[in-house]
N, C-alpha and C positions, 0 to 999 in steps of 0.2 A: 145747641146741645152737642157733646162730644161725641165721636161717632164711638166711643166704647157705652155712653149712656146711651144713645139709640141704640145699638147692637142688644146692649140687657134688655131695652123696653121692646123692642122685636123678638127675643128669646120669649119670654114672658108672656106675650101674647099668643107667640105660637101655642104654649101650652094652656090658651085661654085662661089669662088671667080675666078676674073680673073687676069693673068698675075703677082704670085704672085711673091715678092723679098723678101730676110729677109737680111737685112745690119749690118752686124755686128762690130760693135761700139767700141767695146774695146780697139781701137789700136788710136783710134780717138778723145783722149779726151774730150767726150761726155756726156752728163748727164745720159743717158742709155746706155745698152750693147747692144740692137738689136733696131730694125724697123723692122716692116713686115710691108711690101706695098701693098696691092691688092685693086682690082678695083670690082666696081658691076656696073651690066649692068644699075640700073637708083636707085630713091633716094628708094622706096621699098627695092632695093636686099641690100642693101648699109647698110639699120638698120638691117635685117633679119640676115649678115653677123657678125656686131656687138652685137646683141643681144646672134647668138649662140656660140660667142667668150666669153662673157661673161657668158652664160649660163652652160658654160664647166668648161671654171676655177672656177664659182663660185661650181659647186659640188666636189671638191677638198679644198670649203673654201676660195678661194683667190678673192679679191675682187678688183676693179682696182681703186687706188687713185685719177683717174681723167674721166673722160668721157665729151668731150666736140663736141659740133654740130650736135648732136643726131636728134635735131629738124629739122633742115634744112637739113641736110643730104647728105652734096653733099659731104663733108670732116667729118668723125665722125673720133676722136684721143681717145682711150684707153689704159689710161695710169698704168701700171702693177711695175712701178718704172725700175725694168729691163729690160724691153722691155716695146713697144711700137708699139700698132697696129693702123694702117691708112688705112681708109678702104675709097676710093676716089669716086666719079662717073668718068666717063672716063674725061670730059672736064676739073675736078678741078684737075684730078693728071695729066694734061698735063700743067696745067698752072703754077703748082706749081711743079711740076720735082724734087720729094726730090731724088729721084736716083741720079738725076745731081750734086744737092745742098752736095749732101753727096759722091761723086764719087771717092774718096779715100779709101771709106770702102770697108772690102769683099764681096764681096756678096757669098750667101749661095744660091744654086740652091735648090729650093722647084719643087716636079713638084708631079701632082693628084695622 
């Protein structure tokens, strides 16, 4: 893993994300190489999580080509071109199941 996708997945945690996944993409011909999946307990922890993912990579310079859902917050996607972090509330990453959607890939066990 690159050390700007460990730096997000250590941002992330510190702000306790939960139940996180990182799906790694490579073998999947996919438009990125990972997914990191985690969950915040409501739409607050959900930006707090995204904001210090961003906050991380950006002091190393790297900026993410995409950020969308920020506002509403139940699903925010920041998009880094190689990765891609999805930061869910519990009900939208139940409804949307990219685990499932993607259940071919490896998963990379992340734990705090």
């Amino acid at each position: 893993l690159s050390s700007d996708l460990t730096a997000g997945i250590a941002a992330a945690l510190e702000k306790k994300a939960l139940d996180m996944v990182v799906l790694d993409l490579r073998k999947a011909s996919a438009f990125t190489d990972f997914f990191v999946i985690c969950t915040g307990a409501n739409i607050r922890q959900v930006q707090a999580i995204a904001d210090a993912v961003q906050q991380a990579l950006g002091r190393s310079g790297t900026k993410p080509a995409l950020v969308e859902g920020y506002d509403r917050a139940e699903w925010i996607l920041i998009d880094y071109f190689d990765f891609i972090f999805h930061v869910f509330t519990p009900a939208t990453r139940e409804f949307y199941a990219l685990e499932r959607l993607w259940g071919d890939a490896e998963r990379i066990e992340v734990s705090a």
